[in-house]
N, C-alpha and C positions, 0 to 999 in steps of 0.2 A: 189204601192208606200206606203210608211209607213207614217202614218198620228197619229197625236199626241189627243188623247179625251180626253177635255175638260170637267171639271168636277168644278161648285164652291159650296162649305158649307156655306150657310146664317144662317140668321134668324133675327126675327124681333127686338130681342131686345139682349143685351148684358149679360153675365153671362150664358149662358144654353151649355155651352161648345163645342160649336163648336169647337175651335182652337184643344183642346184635343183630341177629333174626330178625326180631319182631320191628325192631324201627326199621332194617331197611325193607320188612313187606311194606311196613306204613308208609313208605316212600314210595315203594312204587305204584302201589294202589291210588294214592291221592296225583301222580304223573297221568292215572290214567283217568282222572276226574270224579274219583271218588272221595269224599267228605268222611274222615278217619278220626276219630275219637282213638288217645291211649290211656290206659290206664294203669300209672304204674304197682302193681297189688301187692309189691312187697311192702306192705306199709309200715313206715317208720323205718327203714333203709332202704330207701328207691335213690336211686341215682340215674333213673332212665333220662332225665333231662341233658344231663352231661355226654351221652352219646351224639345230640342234637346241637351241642357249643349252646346251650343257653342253661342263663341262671335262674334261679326260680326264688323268692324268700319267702312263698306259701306254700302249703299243700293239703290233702286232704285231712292230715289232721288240725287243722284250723276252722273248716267244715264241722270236725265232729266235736271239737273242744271249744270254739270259741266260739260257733254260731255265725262263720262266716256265709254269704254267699258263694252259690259252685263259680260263679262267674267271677269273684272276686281271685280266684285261683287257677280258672283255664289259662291255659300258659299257651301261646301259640310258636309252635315250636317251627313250624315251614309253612309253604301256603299247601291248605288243603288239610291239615294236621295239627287236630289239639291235644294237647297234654292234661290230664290231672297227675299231678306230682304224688309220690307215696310218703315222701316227708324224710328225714332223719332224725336220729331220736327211738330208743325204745318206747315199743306200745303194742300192747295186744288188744288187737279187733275185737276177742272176744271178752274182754272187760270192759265193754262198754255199757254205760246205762242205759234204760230205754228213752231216756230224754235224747240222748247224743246220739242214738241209733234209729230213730228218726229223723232228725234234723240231718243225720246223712243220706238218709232215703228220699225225703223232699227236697233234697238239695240237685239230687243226680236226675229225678224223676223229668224235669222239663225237658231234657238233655235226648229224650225217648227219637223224635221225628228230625232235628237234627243232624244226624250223623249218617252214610250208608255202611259202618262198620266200629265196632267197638272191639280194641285188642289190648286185650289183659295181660300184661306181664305177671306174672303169678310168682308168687318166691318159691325156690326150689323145696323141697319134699312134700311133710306128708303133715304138717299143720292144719287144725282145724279148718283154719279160713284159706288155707288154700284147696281143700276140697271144697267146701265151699262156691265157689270161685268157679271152680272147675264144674261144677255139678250145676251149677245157676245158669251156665252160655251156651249159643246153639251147637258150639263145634270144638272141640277138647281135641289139640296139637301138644303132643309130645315130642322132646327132642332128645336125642341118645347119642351117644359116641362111643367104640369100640372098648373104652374104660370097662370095665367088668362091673366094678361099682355101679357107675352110670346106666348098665342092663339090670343089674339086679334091682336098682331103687325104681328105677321107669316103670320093672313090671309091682314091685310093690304099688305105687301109687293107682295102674292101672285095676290091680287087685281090690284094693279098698275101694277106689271111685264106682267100681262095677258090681262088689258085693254090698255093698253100703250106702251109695248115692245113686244106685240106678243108672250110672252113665255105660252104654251099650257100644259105643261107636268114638274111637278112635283116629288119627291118624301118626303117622310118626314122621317125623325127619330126622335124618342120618347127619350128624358134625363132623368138620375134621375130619373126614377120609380123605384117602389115598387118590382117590377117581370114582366115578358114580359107580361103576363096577363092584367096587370094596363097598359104597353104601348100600345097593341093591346085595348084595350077600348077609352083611349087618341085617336090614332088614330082613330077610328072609328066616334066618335062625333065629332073632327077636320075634318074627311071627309063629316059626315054629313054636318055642316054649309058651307062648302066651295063648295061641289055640289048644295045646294041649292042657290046660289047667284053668282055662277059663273059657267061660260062655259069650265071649263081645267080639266086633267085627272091627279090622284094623285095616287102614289102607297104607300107601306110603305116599309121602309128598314131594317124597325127594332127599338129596342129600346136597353137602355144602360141601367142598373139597377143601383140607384145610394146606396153606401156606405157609411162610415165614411173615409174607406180609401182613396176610389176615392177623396171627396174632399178636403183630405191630398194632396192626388199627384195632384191635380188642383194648389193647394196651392205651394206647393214646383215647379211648373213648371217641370214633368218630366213627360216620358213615359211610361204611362200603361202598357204595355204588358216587363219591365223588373221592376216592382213592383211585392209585393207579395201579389195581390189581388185573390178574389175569381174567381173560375174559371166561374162564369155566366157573369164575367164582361168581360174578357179575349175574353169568347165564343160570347159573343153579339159582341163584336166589330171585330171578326171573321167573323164572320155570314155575317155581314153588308159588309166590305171588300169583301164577297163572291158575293153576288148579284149586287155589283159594277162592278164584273169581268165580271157577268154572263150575266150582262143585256144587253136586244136583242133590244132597242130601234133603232130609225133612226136617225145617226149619222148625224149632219152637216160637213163635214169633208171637203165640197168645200169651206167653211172661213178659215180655219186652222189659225194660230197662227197672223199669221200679219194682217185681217180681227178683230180678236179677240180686237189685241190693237188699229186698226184705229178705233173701235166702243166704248172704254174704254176713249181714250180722245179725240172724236167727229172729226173722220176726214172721218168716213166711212158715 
């Protein structure tokens, strides 16, 4: 049976560019024929569609409020690549009733053999529904940048997700360094403090080098890999895509997608 792996990009605090990360893994994964579901999980300010040049006028809160179809709102963002939008608009996931909290669990649930990857943009900290999120998926990607702030909230979130959600197994990517050198150090002291105060296993996936152009193209909302950046920034976010593909970890794949959202808005 064909089983869809669940993948979300966090982090503790906002700004260290996850969202940018995660579309252009989604880009290169679906260049190499893989069938990418995104989802953008800051819901009720997702702007993930706007990295992509497209406009969206649904999202998933039309699912959970008005009884749409998920189909009426998959947004195809490139070939090989769907979107569900997280909406704009304040709304907290967990005030939903259990009428609307079904109706978005059967809505995502067809959605299961479809895809060979589901990646969750997750809104930055330590909200309910972003642990959640994070506790529901086969593979929890944290992103950090030499910010002090940004090490301290990272390992908070890793903190809670591991005393409180059970999640064991990490990975991190380094933002905005200098050179892979400065992110493999980043890393290492980040590994340091989080082995010595906690019991979970971390890998690294890499680092991103940051530019002037890069945060050009943050700015403007558009896809790295059709900028004309340098090729170490291209090749990091390569690299990183690669050991996503690669990785031999132990999939939870008995949840699959409807386990996912009965845990996202508290019915599992």
């Amino acid at each position: 049976m064909q089983f869809t792996k669940s993948i979300s990009i966090s982090s503790g605090k906002g700004g260290v560019g996850k969202s940018t990360l995660i579309s252009n893994v989604a880009q290169y994964l679906s260049l190499q024929g893989k069938r990418v579901l995104l989802f953008d999980g800051d819901v009720g300010m997702g702007n993930l569609h706007i990295l992509f040049g497209v406009n969206t006028d649904k999202s998933i809160l039309n699912v959970i409020k008005e009884n749409d179809s998920i189909n009426d709102i998959l947004t195809p963002v490139m070939p090989g690549v769907d979107l569900i939008p997280g909406g704009s608009g304040l709304v907290d996931i967990n005030t939903l009733n259990p009428y609307e909290r079904r109706n978005l669990i059967d809505a995502i649930d067809h959605l299961a053999q479809k895809y060979d990857y589901l990646l969750v943009d997750t809104a930055p900290g330590i909200a309910e529904h972003v642990l959640y999120l994070n506790a529901a998926v086969d593979h929890t990607v944290i992103v950090i940048t030499s910010d002090p702030s940004s090490f301290a909230d990272a390992y908070a979130l890793i903190k809670i997700l591991s005393l409180y959600h059970k999640v064991k197994k990490f990975s991190i990517v380094c933002n905005f360094t200098k050179d892979s050198s400065e992110g493999l150090l980043l890393f290492k002291r980040f590994s340091e403090v989080v082995h010595r105060f906690l019991n979970v296993g971390i890998d690294y996936l890499g680092s991103v080098p940051f530019e002037n152009a890069l945060r050009k193209n943050g700015l403007h909302r558009r896809l790295i890999m059709k900028e004309r950046l340098s090729s170490s920034v291209i090749e990091s976010i390569q690299d990183i895509s690669v050991r996503i593909l690669d990785e031999r970890t132990e999939i939870k794949h008995s949840k699959g997608l409807q386990m996912l959202w009965s845990q996202v808005v508290g019915l599992a």
